[in-house]
C-alpha positions as CSV (number, residue, x, y, z in Angstrom):
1,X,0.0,0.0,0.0
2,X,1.3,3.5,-1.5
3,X,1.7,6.1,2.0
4,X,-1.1,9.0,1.1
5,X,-0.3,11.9,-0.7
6,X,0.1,15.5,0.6
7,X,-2.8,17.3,-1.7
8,X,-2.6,21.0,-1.4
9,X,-5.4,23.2,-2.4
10,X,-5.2,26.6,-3.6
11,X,-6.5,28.6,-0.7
12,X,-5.1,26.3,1.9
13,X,-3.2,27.3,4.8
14,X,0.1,27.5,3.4
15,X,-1.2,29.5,0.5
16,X,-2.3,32.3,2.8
17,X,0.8,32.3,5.0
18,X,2.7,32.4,1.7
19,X,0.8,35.0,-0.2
20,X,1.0,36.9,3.1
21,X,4.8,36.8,3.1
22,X,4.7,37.7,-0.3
23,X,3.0,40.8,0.1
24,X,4.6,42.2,2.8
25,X,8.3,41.4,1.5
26,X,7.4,43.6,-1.7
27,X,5.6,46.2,1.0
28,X,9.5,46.1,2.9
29,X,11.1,46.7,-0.5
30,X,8.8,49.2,-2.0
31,X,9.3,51.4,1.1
32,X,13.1,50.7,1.1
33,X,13.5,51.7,-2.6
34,X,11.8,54.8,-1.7
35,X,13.5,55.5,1.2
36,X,16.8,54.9,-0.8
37,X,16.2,57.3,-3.2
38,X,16.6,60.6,-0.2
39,X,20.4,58.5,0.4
40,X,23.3,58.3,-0.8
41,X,23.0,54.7,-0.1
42,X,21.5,51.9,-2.9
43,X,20.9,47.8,-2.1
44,X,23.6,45.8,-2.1
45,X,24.6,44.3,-5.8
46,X,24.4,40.9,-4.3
47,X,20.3,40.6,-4.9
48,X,21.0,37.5,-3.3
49,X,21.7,38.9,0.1
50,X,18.7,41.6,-0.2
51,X,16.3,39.3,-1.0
52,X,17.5,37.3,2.1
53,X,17.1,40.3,4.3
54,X,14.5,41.8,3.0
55,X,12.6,38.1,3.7
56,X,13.9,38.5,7.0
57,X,12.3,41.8,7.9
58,X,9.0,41.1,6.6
59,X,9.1,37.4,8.6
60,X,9.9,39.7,11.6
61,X,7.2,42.5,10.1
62,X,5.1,39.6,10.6
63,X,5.9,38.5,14.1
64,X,6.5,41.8,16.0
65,X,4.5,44.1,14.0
66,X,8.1,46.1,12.8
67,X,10.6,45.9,10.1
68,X,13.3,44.8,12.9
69,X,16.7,44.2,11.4
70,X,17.5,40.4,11.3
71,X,20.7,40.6,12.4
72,X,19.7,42.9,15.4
73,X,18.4,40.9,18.6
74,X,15.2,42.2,19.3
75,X,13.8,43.0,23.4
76,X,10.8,41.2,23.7
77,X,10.6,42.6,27.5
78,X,11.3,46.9,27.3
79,X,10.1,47.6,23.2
80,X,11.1,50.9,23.6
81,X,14.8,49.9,23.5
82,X,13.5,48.4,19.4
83,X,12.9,51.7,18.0
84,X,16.5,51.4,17.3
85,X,16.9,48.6,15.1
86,X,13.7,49.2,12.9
87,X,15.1,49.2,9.7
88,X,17.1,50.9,8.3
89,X,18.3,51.4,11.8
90,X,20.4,54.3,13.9
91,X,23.8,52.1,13.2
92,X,23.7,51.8,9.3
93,X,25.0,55.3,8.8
94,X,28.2,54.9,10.7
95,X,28.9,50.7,9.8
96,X,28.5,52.2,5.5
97,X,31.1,55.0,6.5
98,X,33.6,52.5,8.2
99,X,32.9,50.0,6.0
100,X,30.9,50.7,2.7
101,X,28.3,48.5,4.3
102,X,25.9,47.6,6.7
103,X,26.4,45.6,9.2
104,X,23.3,42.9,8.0
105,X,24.5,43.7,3.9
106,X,21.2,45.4,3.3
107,X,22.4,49.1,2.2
108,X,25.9,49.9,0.5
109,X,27.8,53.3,0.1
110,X,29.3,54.9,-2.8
111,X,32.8,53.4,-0.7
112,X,31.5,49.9,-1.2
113,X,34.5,47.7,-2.9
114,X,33.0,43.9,-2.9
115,X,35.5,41.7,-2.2
């Protein structure tokens, strides 16, 4: 005897969640490209890394209710101390003038040299 088959239907549960994601990752980068344009800042050329994080803010967009950096820990006890790390957050200015880049790879400078 064959073991059943998964059978997804459209609409299902995982659709939703999925669709969901879907909308609020291009929400993230729609209000990031904006945002980028008042910068001298641009994404990273590596699409592969800003679709990463952008995935990353909208899964946390989705859990806390704010665009908190992934590679920030977030304070689930004093949210106060979060306002900090909503993207693009208070330490991207100073990482992309030591470095060319931010800290999680989101935002690059007109210093950026890939490696």
């Amino acid at each position: 005897m064959e073991p059943k088959k998964a059978v997804s239907s459209p609409g299902g549960t995982g659709d939703k969640k999925e669709d969901r994601l879907d909308r609020v990752q291009q929400g993230v980068r729609q209000r990031l490209e904006k945002w980028l344009k008042n910068t001298p800042y641009r994404f990273n050329p590596d699409t592969s890394t800003v679709d990463t994080i952008i995935k990353g803010l909208a899964l946390r967009k989705l859990k806390y209710g704010e665009e908190y950096c992934p590679c920030r820990v977030v304070n689930n006890e004093d949210k106060g101390k979060n306002k900090g790390i909503i993207c693009p957050c208070i330490y991207h200015e100073e990482e992309i003038a030591q470095g060319g880049i931010c800290f999680c790879g989101l935002f690059v400078g007109t210093n950026y040299k890939p490696e």
